[in-house]
C-alpha distance (Angstrom), angle and dihedral (degrees) to the residues before:
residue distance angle dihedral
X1 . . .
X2 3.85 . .
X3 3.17 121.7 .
X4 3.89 118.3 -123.7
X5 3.49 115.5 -87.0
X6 3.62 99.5 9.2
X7 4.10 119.7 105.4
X8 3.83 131.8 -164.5
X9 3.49 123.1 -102.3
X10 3.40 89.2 -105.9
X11 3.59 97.5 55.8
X12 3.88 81.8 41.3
X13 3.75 86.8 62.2
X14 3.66 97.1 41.6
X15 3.79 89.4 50.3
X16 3.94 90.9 61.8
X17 4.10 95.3 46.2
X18 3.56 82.3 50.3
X19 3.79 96.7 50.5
X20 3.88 89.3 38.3
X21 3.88 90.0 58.6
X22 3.74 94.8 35.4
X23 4.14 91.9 62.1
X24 4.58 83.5 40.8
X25 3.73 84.2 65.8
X26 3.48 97.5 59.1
X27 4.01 93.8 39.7
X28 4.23 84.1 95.2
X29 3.96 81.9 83.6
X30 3.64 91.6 66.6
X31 3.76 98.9 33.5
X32 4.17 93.7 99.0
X33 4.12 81.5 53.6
X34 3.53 100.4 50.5
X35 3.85 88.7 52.2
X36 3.86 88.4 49.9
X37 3.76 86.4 54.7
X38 3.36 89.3 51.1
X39 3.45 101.6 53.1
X40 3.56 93.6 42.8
X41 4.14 89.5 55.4
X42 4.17 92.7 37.1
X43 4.16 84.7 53.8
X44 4.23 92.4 48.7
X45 4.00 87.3 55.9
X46 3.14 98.3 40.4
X47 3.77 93.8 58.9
X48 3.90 88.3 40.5
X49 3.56 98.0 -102.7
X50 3.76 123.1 134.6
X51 3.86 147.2 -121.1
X52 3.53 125.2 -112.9
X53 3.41 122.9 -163.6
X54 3.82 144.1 -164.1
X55 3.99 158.2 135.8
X56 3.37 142.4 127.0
X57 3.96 144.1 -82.9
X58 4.02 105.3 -6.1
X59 3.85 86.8 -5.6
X60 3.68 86.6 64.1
X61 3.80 90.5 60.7
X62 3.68 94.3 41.1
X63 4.16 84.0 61.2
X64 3.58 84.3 48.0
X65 4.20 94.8 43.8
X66 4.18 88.7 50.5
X67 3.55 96.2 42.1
X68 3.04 91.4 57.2
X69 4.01 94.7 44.8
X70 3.91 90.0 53.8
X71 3.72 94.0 49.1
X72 4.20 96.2 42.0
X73 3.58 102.5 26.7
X74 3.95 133.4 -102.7
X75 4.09 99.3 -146.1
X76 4.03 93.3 57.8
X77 4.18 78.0 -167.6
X78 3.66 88.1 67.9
X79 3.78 123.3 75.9
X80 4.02 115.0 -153.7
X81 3.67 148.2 145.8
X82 3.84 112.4 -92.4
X83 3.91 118.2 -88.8
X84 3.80 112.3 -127.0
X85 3.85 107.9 -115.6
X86 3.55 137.4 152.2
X87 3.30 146.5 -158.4
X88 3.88 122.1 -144.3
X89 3.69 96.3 -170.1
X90 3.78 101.2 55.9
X91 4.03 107.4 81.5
X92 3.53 110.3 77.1
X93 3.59 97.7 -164.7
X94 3.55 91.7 59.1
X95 4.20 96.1 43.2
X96 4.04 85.7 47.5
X97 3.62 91.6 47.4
X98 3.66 98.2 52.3
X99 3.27 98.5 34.7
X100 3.91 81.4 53.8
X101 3.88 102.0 37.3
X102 4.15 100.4 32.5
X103 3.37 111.6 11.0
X104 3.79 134.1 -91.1
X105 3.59 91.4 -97.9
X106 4.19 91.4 68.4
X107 4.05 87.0 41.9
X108 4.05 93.5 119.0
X109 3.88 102.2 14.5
X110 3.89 77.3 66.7
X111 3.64 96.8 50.6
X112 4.06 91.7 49.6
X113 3.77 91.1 53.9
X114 3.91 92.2 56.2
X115 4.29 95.6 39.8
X116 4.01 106.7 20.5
X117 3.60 117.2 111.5
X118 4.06 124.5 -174.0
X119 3.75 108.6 -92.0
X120 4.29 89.0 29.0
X121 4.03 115.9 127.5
X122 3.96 118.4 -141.7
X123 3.57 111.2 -160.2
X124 3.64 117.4 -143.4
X125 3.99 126.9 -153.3
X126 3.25 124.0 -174.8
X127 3.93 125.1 143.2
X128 3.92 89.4 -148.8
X129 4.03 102.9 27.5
X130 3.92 87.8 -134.8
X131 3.37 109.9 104.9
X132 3.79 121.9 122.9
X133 4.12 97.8 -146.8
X134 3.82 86.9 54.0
X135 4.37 95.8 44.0
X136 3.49 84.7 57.2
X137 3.62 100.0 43.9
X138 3.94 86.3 54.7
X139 3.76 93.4 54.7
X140 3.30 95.6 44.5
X141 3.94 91.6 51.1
X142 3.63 88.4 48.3
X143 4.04 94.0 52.6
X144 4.04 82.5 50.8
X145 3.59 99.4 56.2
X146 3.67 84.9 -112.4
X147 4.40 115.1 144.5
X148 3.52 118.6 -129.3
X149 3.63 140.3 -159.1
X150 3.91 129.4 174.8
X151 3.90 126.1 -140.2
X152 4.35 89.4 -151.3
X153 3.71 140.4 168.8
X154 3.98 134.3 -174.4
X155 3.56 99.3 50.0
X156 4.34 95.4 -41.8
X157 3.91 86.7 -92.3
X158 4.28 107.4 -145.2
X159 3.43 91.7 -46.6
X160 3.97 83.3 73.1
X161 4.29 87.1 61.9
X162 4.03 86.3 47.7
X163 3.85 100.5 54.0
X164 4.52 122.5 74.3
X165 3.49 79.4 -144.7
X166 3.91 126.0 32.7
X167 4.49 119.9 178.8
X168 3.59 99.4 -165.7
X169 4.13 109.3 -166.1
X170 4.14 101.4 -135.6
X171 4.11 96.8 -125.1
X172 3.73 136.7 74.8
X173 4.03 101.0 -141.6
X174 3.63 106.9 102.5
X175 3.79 96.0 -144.3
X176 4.15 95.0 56.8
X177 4.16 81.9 44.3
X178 3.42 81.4 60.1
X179 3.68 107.7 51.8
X180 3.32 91.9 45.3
X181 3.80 97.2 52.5
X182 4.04 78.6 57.7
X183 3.59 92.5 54.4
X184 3.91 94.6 41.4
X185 4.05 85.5 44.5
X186 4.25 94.6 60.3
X187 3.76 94.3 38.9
X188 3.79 89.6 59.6
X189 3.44 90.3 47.0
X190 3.49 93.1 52.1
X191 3.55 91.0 51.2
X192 3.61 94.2 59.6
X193 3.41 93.0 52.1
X194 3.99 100.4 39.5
X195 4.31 84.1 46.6
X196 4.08 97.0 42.1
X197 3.93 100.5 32.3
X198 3.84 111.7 2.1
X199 3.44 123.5 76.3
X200 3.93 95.8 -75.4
X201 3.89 133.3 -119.8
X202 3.66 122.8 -94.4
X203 3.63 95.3 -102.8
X204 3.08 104.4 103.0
X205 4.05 107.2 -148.9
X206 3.82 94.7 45.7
């Protein structure tokens, strides 16, 4: 028999689905955000600006992952010029180097004071919205005339207060914060593309 309080890893696996689509339902909160974000991104390209993007742990890769989408593609259907992203946490020498030389805590604000431009966006993830690197980064995007939305969790934390536009995932479980900033991460993507290449949306101004 099984014991009490233990599960199969079947049940273990339908546990997480269920949790995963559980924390989807209550996404609709953040929909009007998300489309904010979007506009705020969709308006950058447009006007040949670029993305900047950058957090820590698995929101380090996710940079990487939409960089990456912006500059290949994410609709393979759709043929378009790349999208000028980067990712701030991707060159070791200069994450080892700061970290090193200035301190972790100045690892990205650095990075936006050599590539930032007036009119760029940086795009901060964070699954709590408390991390030092990334409350500097925000300031110092803000002193640059540089626009800034946050991809958050847990509440947004004061990173929340420091972005024009903050998506705030509804949970406090780090790993659901996370697959949601995935989800949140392709559909602005998509956006961009559907808005600057695609066939458009029916609003007209975006």
């Amino acid at each position: 028999m099984k014991s009490a309080g233990r599960m199969t890893v079947v049940e273990a696996v339908a546990r997480g689905f269920e949790e995963h689509i559980a924390l989807a339902r209550t996404m609709e909160a953040v929909y009007g955000d998300i489309e904010r974000a979007a506009r705020k991104i969709v308006e950058a390209l447009r006007a040949g600006q670029r993305l900047l993007l950058m957090g820590n742990g698995g929101s380090a890769a996710d940079a990487q992952h939409w960089a990456a989408e912006w500059i290949v593609r994410l609709n393979a259907a759709l043929s378009r010029p790349a999208l000028p992203a980067l990712a701030l946490s991707t060159d070791t020498s200069i994450l080892t180097a700061a970290a090193n030389d200035i301190g972790y805590d100045n690892v990205f604000a650095r990075q936006l004071e050599a590539h930032a431009r007036q009119g760029d966006v940086a795009i901060l993830i964070s699954t709590s919205g408390r991390s030092e690197n990334l409350l500097r980064a925000a300031r110092t995007a803000r002193a640059q005339g540089v626009g800034t939305v946050g991809i958050l969790g847990k509440g947004g934390g004061p990173l929340a207060a420091l972005c024009d536009v903050a998506v705030i995932v509804p949970s406090d479980d780090t790993q659901h914060i996370q697959e949601m900033h995935e989800v949140i991460g392709h559909l602005l993507c998509g956006i961009s593309e559907q808005a600057l290449y695609g066939e458009g949306f029916e609003d007209a101004h975006l």
